[in-house]
N, C-alpha and C positions, 0 to 999 in steps of 0.2 A: 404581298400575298393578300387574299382577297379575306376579309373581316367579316365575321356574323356574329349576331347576340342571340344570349338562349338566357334562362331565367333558374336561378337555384331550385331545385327541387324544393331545398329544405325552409331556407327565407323567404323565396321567389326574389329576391336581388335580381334584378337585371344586369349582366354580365356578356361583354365584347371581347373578344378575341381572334386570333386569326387560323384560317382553316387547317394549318400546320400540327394544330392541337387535338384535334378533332379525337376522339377518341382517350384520350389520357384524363386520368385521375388528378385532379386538384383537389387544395383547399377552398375550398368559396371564399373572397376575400371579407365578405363581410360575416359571414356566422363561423366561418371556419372550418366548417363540416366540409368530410370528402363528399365528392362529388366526380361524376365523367363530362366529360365534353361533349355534348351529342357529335354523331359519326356526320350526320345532315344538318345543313341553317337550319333552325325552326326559325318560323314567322317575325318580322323585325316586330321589335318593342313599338309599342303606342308610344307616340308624341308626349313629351312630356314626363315620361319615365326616367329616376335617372341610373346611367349605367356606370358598371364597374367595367374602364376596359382592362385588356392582360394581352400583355406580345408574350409571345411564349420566347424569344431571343432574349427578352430583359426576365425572363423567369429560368433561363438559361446558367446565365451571368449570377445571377441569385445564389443561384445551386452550388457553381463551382466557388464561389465569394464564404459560401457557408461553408464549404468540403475545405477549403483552406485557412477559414476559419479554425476549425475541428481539427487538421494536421497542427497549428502551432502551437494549440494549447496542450496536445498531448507530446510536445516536443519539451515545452513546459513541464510539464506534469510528472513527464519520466526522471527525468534527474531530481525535478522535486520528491517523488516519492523514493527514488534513492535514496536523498540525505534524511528523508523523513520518515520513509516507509518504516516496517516493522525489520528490526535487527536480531540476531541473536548470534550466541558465542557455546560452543564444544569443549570443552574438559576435559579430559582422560588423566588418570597420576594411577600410579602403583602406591598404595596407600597403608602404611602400618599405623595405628592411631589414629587424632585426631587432625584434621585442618580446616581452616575456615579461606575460603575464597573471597576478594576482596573485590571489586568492580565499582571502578569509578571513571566520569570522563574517558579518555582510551590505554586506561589502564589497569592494569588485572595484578594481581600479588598473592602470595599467601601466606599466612600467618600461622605458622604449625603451633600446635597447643601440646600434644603428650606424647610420645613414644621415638620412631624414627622419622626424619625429614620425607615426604614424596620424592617420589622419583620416576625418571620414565615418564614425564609425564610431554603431554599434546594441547593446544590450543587452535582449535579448527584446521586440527589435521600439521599442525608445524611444530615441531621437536621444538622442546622448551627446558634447557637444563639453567636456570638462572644462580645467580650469585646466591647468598646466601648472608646475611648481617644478623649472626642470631639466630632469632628463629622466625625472621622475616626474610620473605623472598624480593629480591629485584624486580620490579614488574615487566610485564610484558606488554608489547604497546598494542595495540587492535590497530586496524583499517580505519575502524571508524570508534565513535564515539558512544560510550553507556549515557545517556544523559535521560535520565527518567522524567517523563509526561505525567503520566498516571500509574499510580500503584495496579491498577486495575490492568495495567498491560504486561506485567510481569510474569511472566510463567516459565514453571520451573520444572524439566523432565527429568526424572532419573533414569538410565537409560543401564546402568551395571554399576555393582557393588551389596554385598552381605550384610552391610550397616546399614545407617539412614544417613541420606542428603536433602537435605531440609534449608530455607531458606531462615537463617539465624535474625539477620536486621533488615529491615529495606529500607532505602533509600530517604533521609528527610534533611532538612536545613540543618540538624543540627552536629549531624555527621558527615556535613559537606556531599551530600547524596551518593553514599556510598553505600551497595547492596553486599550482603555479605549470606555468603552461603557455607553453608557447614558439612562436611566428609565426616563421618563416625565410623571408624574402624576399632575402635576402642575396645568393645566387648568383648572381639574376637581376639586369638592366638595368631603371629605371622600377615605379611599383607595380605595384600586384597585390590583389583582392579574397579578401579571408580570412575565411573565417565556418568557426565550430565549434559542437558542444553538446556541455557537458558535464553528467554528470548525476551524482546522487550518493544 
């Protein structure tokens, strides 16, 4: 293909390339500002100027090198923000009294404190009637894991229930990072349906 030079607008860089380009939008290689290609050669550079050339085949090659660049990392990036992204977990129980919800690593329990055990209860939508030791529940395993980053990423929705659901401890070294949220159906007569989300 036949090559002509034209001169940045914005630098005046003398700049070579071939007629193929003619028209298209670049970066100037030396100041980086876009720029068109003129449609026409203008006037070859004076002797002694020096030029930036550009094949527009090897600016080609560039593009698709960066576009597959840009697929891997976001091939990267998805699973990674799967295991890292932001998580959260659903609750539901038929609740008479008190209970404290337990979340640690990928697992969930709860510790009833006053009146009747929960029951009927849901854990992201999956029927959950666990063992019972006391007045400690079996836990239930998650998908994934509660593993707290930042206190600051914790947030807690109550979504149904007559009482309060309140987040009782968060997570610290000295409770082996265990978050603990509290159901209060205490006050009242008779259950009560209690669903929260927490996310993290």
């Amino acid at each position: 293909m036949a090559e002509f030079t034209f001169s940045c607008p914005q630098c005046r860089q003398n700049i070579q390339c071939d007629t193929s380009g003619a028209g298209s939008q670049i970066n100037c290689p030396a100041c980086q500002q876009p720029i068109i290609v003129p449609l026409r050669p203008p006037p070859a550079a004076p002797p002694g100027k020096r030029v930036i050339q550009i094949k527009f085949s090897t600016l080609r090659k560039a593009a698709l090198a960066g576009l597959g660049l840009l697929l891997a990392v976001g091939i990267v990036c998805a699973p990674l923000y799967f295991f890292t992204g932001a998580k959260k977990m659903t609750l539901k129980a038929c609740v008479d009294g008190t209970d404290v919800v337990k979340l640690r690593g990928q697992n969930v329990w709860i510790e009833h404190q006053t009146w009747q055990l929960p029951n009927k209860m849901t854990v992201n939508g999956k029927k959950w009637n666990p063992q019972w030791n006391g007045n400690t529940s079996a836990p239930f395993k998650l998908g994934w894991g509660f593993y707290q980053r930042r206190a600051a990423n914790i947030k807690l929705t109550s979504v149904t229930g007559r009482g309060t659901i309140a987040i009782l401890e968060m997570p610290t070294p000295q409770n082996q990072e265990t978050l603990s949220i509290q159901m209060d159906d205490g006050a009242y007569g008779g259950a009560d349906w209690y669903e929260f989300v927490v996310s993290w």
